[in-house]
C-alpha positions in Angstrom: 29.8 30.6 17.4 26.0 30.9 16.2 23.5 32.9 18.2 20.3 33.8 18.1 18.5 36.0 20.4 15.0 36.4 18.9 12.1 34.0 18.1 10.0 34.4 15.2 6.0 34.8 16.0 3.0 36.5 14.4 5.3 37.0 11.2 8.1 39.3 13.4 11.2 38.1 14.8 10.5 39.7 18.8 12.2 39.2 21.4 11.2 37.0 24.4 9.0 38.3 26.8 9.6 35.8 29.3 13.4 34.2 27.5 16.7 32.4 29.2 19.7 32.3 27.4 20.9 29.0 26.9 24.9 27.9 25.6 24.5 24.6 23.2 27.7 22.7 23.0 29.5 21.7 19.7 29.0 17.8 19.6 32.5 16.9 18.1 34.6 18.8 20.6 32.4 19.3 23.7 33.0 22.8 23.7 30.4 26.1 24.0 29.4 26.0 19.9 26.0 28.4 20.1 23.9 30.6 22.5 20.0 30.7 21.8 17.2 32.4 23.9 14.5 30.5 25.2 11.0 31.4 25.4 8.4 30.7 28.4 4.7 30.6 28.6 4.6 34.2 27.9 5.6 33.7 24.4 3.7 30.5 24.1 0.4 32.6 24.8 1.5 35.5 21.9 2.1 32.3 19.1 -1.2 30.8 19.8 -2.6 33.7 19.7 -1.2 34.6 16.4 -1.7 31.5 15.1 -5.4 31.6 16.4 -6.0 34.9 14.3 -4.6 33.9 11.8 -6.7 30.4 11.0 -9.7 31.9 9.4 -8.1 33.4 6.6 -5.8 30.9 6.3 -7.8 27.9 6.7 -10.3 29.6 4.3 -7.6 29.6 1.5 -8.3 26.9 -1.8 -5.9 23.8 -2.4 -4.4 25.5 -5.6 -3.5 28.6 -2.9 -1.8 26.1 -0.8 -0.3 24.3 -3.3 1.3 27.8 -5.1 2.7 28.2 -1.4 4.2 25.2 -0.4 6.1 25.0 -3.8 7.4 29.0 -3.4 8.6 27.4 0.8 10.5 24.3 -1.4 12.1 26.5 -3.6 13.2 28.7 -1.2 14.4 25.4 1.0 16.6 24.4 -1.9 18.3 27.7 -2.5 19.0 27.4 1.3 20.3 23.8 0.9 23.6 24.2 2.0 23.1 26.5 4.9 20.6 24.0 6.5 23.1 21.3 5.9 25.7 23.2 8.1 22.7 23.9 10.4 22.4 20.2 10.9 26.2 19.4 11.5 26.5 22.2 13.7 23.5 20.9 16.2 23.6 17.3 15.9 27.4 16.3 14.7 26.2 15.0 11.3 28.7 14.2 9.1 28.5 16.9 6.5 28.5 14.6 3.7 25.3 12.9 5.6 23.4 16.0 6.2 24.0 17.1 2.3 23.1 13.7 1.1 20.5 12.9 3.5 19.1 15.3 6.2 18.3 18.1 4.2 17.6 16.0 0.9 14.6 14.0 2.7 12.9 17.6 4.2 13.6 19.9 1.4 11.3 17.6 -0.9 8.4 17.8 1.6 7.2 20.8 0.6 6.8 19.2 -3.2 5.7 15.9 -1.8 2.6 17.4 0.4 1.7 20.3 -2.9 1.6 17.0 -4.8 -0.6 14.9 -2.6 -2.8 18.2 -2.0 -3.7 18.3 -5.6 -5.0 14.8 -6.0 -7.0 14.7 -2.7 -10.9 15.4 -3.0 -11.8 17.3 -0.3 -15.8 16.9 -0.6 -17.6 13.6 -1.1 -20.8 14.2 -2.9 -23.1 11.6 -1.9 -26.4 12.3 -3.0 -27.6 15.1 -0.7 -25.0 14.3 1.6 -22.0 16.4 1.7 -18.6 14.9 3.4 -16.1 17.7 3.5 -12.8 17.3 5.0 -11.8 20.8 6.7 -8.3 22.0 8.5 -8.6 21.0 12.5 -7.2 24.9 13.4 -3.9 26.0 15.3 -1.4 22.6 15.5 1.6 22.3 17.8 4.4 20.9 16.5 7.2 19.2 18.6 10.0 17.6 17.1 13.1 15.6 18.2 17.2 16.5 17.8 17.7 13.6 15.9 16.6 14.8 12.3 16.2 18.4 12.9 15.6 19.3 9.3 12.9 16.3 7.9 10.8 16.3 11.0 10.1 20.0 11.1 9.7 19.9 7.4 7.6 17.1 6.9 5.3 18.4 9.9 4.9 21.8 8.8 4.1 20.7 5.1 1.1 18.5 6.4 0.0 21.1 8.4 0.1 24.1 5.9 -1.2 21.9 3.0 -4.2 21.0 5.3 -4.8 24.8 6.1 -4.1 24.5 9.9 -1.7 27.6 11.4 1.1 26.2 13.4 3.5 26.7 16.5 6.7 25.0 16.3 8.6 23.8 19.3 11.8 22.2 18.0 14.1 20.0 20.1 15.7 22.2 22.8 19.4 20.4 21.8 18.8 21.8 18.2 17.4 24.7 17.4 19.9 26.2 14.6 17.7 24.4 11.6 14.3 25.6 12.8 15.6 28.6 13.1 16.5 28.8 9.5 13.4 26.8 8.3 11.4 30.1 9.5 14.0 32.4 7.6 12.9 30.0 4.7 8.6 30.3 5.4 9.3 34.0 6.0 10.7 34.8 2.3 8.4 32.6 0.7 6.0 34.8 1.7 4.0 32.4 4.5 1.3 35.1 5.6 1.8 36.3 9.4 0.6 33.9 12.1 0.5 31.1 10.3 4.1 29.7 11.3 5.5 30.5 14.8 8.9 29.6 15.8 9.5 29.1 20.0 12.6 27.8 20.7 11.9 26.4 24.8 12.6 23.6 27.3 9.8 21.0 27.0 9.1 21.2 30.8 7.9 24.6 30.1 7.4 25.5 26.5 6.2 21.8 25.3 3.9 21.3 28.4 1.9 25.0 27.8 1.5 23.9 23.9 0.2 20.7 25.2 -2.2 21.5 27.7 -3.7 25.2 26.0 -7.1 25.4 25.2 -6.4 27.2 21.9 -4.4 24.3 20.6 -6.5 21.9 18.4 -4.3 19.5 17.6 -0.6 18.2 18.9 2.1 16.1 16.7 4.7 15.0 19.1 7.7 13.2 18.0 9.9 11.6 21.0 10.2 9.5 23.4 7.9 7.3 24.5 7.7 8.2 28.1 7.6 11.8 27.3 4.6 11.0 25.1 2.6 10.0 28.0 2.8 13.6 29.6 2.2 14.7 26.4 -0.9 13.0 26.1 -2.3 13.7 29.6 -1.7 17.4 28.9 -3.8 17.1 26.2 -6.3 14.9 27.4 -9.1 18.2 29.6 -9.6 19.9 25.9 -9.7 16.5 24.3 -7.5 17.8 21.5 -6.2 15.5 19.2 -2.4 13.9 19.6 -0.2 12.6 17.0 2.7 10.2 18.4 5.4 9.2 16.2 7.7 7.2 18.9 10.7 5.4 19.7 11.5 1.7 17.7 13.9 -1.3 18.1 13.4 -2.1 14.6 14.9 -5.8 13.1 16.4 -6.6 10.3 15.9 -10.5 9.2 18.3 -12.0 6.8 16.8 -14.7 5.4 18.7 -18.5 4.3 19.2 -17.3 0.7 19.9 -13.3 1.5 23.0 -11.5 -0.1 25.6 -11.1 2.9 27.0 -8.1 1.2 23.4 -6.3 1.2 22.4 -7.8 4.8 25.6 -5.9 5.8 25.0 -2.7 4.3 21.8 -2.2 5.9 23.0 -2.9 9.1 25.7 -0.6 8.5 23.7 1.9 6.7 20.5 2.0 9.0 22.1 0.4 12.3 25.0 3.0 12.6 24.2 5.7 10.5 23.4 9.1 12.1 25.6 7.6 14.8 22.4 5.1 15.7 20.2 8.2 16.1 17.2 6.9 14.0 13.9 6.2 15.3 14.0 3.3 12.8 17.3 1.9 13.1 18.0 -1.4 12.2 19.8 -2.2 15.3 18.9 -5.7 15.7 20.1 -8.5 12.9 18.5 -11.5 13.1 20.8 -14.0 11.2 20.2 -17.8 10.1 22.5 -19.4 12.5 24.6 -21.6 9.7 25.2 -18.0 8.4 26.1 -16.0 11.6 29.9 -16.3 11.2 30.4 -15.2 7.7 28.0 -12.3 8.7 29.6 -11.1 12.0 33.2 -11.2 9.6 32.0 -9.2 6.4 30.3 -7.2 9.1 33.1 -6.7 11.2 35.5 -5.9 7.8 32.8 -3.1 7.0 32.9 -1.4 10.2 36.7 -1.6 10.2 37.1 0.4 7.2 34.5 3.2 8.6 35.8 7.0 9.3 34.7 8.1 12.7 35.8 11.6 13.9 35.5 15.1 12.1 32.3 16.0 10.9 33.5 18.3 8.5 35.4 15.7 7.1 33.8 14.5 3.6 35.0 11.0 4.2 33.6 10.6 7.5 30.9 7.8 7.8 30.1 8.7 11.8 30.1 11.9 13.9 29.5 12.1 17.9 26.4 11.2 19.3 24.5 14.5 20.2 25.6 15.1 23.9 27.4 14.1 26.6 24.3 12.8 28.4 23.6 10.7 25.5 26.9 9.6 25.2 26.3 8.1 28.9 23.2 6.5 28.1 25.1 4.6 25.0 28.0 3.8 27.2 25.3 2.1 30.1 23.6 0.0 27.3 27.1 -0.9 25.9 27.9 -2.2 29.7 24.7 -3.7 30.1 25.7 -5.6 26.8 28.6 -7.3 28.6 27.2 -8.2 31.8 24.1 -10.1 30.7 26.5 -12.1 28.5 26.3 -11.0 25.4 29.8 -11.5 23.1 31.3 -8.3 22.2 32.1 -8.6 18.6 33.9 -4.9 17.7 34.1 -1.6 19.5 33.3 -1.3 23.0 33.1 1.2 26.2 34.7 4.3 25.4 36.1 6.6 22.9 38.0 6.0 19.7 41.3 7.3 19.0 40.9 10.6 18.0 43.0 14.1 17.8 43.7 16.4 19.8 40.5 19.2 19.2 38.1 16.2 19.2 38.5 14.4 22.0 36.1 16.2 24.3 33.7 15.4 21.6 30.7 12.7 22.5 32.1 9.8 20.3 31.3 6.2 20.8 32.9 3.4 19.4 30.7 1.4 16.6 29.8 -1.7 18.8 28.8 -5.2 17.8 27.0 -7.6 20.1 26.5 -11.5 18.9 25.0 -14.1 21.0 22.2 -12.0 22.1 19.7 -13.3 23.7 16.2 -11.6 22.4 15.1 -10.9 26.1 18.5 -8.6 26.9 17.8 -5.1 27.2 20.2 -4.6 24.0 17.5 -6.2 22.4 14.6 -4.2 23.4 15.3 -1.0 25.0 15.9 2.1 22.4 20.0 2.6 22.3 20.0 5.3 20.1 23.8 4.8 19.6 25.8 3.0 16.8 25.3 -0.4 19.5 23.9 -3.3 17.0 22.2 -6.7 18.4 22.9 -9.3 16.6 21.0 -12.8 16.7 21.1 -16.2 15.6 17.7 -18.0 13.9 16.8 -21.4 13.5 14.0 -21.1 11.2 12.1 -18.5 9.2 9.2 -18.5 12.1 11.6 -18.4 14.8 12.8 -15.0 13.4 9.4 -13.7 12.8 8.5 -14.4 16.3 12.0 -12.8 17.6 11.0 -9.6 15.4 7.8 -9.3 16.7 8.5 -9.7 20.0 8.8 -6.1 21.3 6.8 -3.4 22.5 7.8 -1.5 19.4 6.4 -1.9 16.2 8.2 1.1 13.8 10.8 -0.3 11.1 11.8 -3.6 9.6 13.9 -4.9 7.2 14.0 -8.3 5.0 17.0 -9.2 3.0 16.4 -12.1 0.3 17.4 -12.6 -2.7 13.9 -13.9 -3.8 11.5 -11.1 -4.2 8.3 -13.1 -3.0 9.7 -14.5 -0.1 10.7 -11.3 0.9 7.7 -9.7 0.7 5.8 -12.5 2.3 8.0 -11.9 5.5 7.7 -8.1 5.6 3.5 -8.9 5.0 3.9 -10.5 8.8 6.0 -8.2 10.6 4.0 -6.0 12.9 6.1 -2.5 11.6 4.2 0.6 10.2 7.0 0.5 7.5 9.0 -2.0 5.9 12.8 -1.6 3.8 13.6 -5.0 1.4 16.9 -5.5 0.5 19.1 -1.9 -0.1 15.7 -0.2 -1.4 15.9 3.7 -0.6 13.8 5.2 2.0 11.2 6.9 0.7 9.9 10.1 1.9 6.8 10.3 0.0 4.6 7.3 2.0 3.0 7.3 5.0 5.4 7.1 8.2 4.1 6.0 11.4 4.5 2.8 13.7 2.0 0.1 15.1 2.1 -0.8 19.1 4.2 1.6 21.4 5.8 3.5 18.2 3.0 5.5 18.4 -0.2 6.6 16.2 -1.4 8.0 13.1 0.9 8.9 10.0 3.1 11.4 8.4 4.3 12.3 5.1 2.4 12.7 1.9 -1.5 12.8 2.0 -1.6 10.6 4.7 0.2 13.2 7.2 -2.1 16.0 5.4 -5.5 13.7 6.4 -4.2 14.0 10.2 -4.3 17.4 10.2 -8.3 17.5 8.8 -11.4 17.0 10.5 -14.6 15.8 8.8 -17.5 17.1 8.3 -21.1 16.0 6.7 -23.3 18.4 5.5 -26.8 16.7 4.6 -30.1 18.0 3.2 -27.8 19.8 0.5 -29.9 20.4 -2.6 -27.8 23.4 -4.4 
């Protein structure tokens, strides 16, 4: 049982001044796992504040300064390693071999990544007696998702710091343990009080304060896209700026000469990994139809041979899905599936078999859809669920059209086994980010999507330039 009754502001851990307890349930066996407290508006007025006195000093600070810091906050992440990776099972259901090889490897290296990028970014533009300075935007609030509670936290709190901004932190409300022990990490590398601030809240009250408050310069928001829009409109009376990293329904095209065995580990890697969880999941396959038979087999075989169940176990591919409430959502797309038609391939409504202490545990069954039409809501709504869409193509163009056809524009991935072609196809997909063949993610580039996956970018120096305003000085002659 993990609790936590404080939250962390002004470089203290205090206790709320306006807090509800809240009781978190375990995700593999539905079961009270965690209490937290909750803070209200109350303690979103003291962080701001805090964060608000401390931005001179801190926004005053050089880029060697910075830099010295956020490699003492990635040190001090890596000796935490494995505490953040049991954070992450314990919130989310994360396999623990996925949160060790995964969650906590991509936001540990942020830290590094952002130090890095700081050092080769000029931060003045001499031009003649013009000066173009690029200067931290002030106090940023920070509001991430459940679904990677370690990398999106880390990733936006590196940006932030390495620009010189102060920050308040508003983690997902369905996983607090891993922000909780990301400021246990900022506190003993020695961030300077204020300038990180920790409010664990419901969106409805925390989220919409940080949004709308006139001491907040700046907004990142990662979510949902419908959420966004509040966000946004909260925003919009101080005109403050708002960063949107949103939902996806991201494709995958295998082209004519692609390697089966790779087209099938992405769609297992990226389509069911994290249980489907992924803004950028490859949950739609778009498969030359000549082709769509041996790929629904090998695919099938994969998926067959897949551990779903313990999380602790370090031979399990798949946890539960977060919470019972997603777990209904997953199940309605799975249903919708069916009745518009489309041919359930593997898995299904329901549960899988599992034992005895996990079967009040939010599992869904690894579901395959072929015969999809590209109009069924499979196709375009955001499952987030191991549910993949999978889609037969008559020509190269026909796919391209297919996988820009959506609202979303996030994630895409090309598998060919010629290099060129590949690259020619992911060069005309309307994604912010593009995977060819079984290349590894990488952390250290910009992340961000086109159409209704939202604006600007994150990671690296492109995530630090969000988080600086510009400036031009002119007439300067010393």
């Amino acid at each position: 049982m993990r609790k936590a009754d404080q939250l962390y502001i002004n470089g203290e851990w205090t206790t709320p001044v306006d807090g509800t307890v809240q009781e978190l349930t375990d995700p593999a066996t539905g079961r009270c796992g965690g209490r937290v407290v909750l803070g209200g508006a109350g303690d979103v007025g003291r962080a701001v504040r805090a964060a608000r006195e401390a931005f001179p000093a801190f926004g005053a600070t050089s880029p060697a300064e910075r830099i010295e810091l956020l490699e003492a906050i990635g040190a001090e992440y890596a000796r935490r390693a494995e505490d953040m990776a049991q954070a992450v099972t314990a919130e989310l259901g994360s396999p623990i071999s996925l949160s060790r090889s995964l969650h906590v490897p991509a936001a540990q290296p942020q830290f590094h990544h952002a130090a890095e990028a700081l050092g080769r970014m000029d931060l003045v533009d001499r031009r003649g007696t013009t000066w173009v300075r690029r200067e931290p935007i002030g106090v940023c609030a920070l509001i991430t998702p459940w679904n990677y509670p370690a990398l999106q936290p880390a990733g936006k709190v590196a940006s932030a710091l390495a620009a010189g901004c102060t920050v308040v932190l508003k983690p997902a409300q369905a996983a607090p343990y891993s922000a909780l022990l990301l400021a246990e990490i900022l506190d003993a590398a020695g961030v300077p009080a204020g300038v990180f601030n920790l409010v664990l809240g419901r969106g409805s009250v925390v989220g919409d304060v940080l949004n709308a408050h006139e001491d907040v310069d700046m907004v990142s928001f990662t979510g949902s896209g419908p959420v966004s829009v509040g966000v946004s409109a909260a925003a919009a009376p101080t005109a403050k700026r708002v960063l949107t990293e949103l939902g996806g329904k991201s494709p995958q095209i295998v082209l004519p000469d692609a390697d089966l065995d790779i087209a099938v580990s992405t769609a297992v890697l990226y389509g069911l990994g994290n249980s489907g969880q992924t803004c950028g999941a490859a949950s739609r396959t778009l498969v030359p139809r000549d082709r769509l038979g041996a790929f629904l087999d090998a695919l099938t075989a994969r998926i067959d041979g897949l551990r779903v169940g313990d999380p602790q176990a370090e031979d399990t591919f798949m946890g539960p899905v977060v919470s019972h409430g997603q777990w209904v959502t997953v199940q309605g797309y799975i249903h919708q599936g069916i009745d518009a038609g489309a041919r359930l391939v593997t898995g299904g409504p329901g549960k899988p078999a599992l034992p005895a202490p996990l079967e009040g545990g939010h599992f869904v069954r690894p579901t395959v859809f072929a015969d999809v039409g590209n109009d069924m809501a499979i196709a375009r709504e955001e499952i987030f669920g191991p549910v993949l869409s999978v889609i037969a193509y008559d020509s190269v163009e026909e796919a391209l059209g297919m996988a820009n056809d959506s609202p979303f524009g996030l994630c895409g991935y090309v598998t060919s086994s010629h290099p060129g072609r590949a690259r020619a196809v992911a060069e005309q997909m309307r994604t912010g980010y593009v995977l060819i063949n079984d290349a590894d993610f990488d952390f250290n580039t910009p992340w961000g999507g086109y159409k209704q996956s939202g604006n600007g970018r994150e990671w690296a120096d492109f995530g630090i330039g969000e988080y600086l305003e510009t400036k031009s000085i002119v007439g300067v002659t010393a």
